[in-house]
N, C-alpha and C positions, 0 to 999 in steps of 0.2 A: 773607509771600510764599508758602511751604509750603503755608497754607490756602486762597489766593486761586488759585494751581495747582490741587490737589486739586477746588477748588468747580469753576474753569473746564473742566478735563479730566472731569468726568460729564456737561457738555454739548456736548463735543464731534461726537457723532453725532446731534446733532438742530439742526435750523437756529430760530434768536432767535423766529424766526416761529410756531414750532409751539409754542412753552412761551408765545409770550404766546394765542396761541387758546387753550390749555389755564389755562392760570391767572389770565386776567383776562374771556377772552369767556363759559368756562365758568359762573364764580361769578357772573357779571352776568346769563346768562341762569335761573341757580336764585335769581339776589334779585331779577329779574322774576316767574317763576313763581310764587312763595310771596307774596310783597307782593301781587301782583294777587287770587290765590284768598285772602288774609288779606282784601285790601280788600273779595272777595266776604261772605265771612260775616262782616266787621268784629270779627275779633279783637283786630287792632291797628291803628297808626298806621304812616307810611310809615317813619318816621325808626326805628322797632325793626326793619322789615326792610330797611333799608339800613344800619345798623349790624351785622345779622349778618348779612348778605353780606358786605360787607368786612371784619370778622371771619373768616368763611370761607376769603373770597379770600388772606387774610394769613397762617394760622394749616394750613392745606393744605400748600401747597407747604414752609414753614417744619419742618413735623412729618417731611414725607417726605424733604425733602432730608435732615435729619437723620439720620434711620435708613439712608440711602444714603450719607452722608457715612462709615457704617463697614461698612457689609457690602460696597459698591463696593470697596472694600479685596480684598475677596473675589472678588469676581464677574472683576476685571481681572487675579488674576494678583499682586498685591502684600501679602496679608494676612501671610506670611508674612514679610517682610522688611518691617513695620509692628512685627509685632510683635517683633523683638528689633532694631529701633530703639532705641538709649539714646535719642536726639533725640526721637522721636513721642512720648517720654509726660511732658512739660513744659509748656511756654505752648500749645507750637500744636496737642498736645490738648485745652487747657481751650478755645482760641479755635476750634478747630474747628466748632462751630454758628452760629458770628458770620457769616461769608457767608450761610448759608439763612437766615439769619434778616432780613438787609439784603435777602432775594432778598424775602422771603415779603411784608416792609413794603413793598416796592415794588407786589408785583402786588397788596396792599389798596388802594395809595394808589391806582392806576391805574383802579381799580373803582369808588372812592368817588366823582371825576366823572361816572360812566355813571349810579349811582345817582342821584346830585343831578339830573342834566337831565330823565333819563326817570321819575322819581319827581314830580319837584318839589319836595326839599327845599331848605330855606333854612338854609345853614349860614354863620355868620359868620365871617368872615378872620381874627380874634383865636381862634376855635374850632381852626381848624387845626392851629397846632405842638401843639396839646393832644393832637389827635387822632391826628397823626403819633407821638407819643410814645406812646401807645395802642398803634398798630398796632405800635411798634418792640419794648415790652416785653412782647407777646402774642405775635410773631414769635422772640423771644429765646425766652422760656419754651418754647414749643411744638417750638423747634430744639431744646432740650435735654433736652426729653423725648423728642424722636425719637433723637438720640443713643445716649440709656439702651435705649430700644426694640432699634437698632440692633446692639447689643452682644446683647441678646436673642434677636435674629435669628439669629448666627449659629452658632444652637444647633439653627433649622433649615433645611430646601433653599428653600423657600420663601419667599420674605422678604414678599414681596406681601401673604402673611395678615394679618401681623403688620402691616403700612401701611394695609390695607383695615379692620380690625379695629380700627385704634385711631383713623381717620378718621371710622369710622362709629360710635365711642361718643362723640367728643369730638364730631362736632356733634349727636346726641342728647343730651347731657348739658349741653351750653354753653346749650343754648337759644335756638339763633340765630336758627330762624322760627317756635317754639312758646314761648307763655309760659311763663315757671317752673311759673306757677301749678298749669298744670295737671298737672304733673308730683309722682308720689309724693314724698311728703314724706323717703325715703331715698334719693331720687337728689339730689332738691333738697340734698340736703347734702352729698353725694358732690361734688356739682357744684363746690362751695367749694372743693374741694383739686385741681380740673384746671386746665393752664397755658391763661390766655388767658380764664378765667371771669371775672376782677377786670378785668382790661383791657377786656373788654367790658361790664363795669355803668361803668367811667369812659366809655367813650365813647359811652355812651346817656347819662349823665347830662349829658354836656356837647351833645349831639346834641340834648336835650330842653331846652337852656335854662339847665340847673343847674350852680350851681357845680362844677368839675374836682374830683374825686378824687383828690387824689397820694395817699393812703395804699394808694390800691387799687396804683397802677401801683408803687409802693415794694415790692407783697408781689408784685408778680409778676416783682419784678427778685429779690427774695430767694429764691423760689420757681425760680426761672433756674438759680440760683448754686449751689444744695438741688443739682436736678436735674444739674450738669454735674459736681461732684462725686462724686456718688451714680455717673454716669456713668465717671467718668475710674478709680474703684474697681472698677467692674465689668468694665473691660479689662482693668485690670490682673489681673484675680482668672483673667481668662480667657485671659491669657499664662501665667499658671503652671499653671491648669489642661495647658494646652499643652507646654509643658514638662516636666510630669511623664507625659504621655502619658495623662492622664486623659480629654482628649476631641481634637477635628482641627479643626485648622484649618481645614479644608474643609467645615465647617459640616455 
């Protein structure tokens, strides 16, 4: 309940309406732009740029609420009485990314019909809960590395760089409307270890026809679990920093 608060109260000052223009009309209009100029120079097919579209669409809002799920701590007024919470640093820090992350699989799934009508893809009804679970564990991971981000953040005033900057290497590096292929051979491998890379090779392969992948989506729940851990250490490391007056609160 703590975290379904917290999730609900960051969007209190903006009305349902303007986050779905942002996070479902947005990412439908760059997985029209890119599919259309793909389909001019015929790079690819329709189903790779509706799969990273809603990739995008899922893995966007999921990464940023994240990192806002702990600097907003800040920015309201609360970071200080967060952190010498005994309460905040148990379950409903480790669940803490679970709302952005339900938020982010929504505005994918929401996207993935625009793609199918105005594309013309044909995705089968048995494809679906595959795909859902795609988006869920690409959502999950990417909430929890924004998280880890998040904690990073409030080390400066700025928090936007660090959202803008890891938005724009995670879909240069994901591969969402460029093939791998053509990417150096040391990003393509970098690419392995970002949240949301495995989830999106299962939901091309099932997009394209091919048997489901669970071991992809199995390492991007592990990969999740990595990340919120990794996370929930680096709070804490930044409350004693705090307390011994090594750095402020106040980012």
């Amino acid at each position: 309940m703590t975290n379904f608060l917290s999730f609900r109260a960051l969007f209190n000052w903006s009305r349902p309406s303007d986050f779905f223009l942002a996070f479902v009309f947005a990412p439908a209009f760059d997985l029209l732009f890119y599919s259309f100029f793909g389909r001019f120079l015929s790079v690819e097919n329709e189903e790779f740029y509706l799969s990273g579209g809603v990739t995008l669409a899922t893995c966007l809002p999921a990464l940023s609420g994240g990192v806002m799920s702990v600097t907003s701590e800040r920015y309201y007024g609360t970071l200080e009485a967060f952190l010498i919470s005994p309460g905040a640093f148990g379950a409903g820090l480790i669940l803490r990314p679970l709302p952005y992350a339900l938020f982010g699989a929504v505005a994918g799934f929401l996207t993935l019909p625009v793609g199918v009508v105005l594309l013309g893809v044909n995705i089968s009804g048995d494809a679906l809960p595959f795909l859902l679970a795609c988006l869920l564990c690409g959502a999950l991971s990417s909430a929890a590395l924004g998280m880890l981000l998040g904690v990073l953040a409030l080390y400066v005033r700025d928090v936007f760089i660090v959202i803008n900057l890891a938005v724009w290497f995670l879909s240069l590096a994901l591969g969402l409307f460029v093939p791998p292929s053509a990417y150096p051979s040391w990003l393509t491998t970098v690419a392995h270890w970002i949240p949301g890379y495995h989830a999106l090779g299962a939901a091309r392969s099932v997009m394209e026809g091919n048997d489901p992948l669970i071991e992809n989506l199995a390492i991007e729940v592990i990969r999740a679990a990595i990340l919120i851990g990794v996370g929930v250490c680096a709070i804490i490391y930044y409350r004693r920093q705090v307390r011994h007056g090594r750095t402020t609160s106040l980012g």
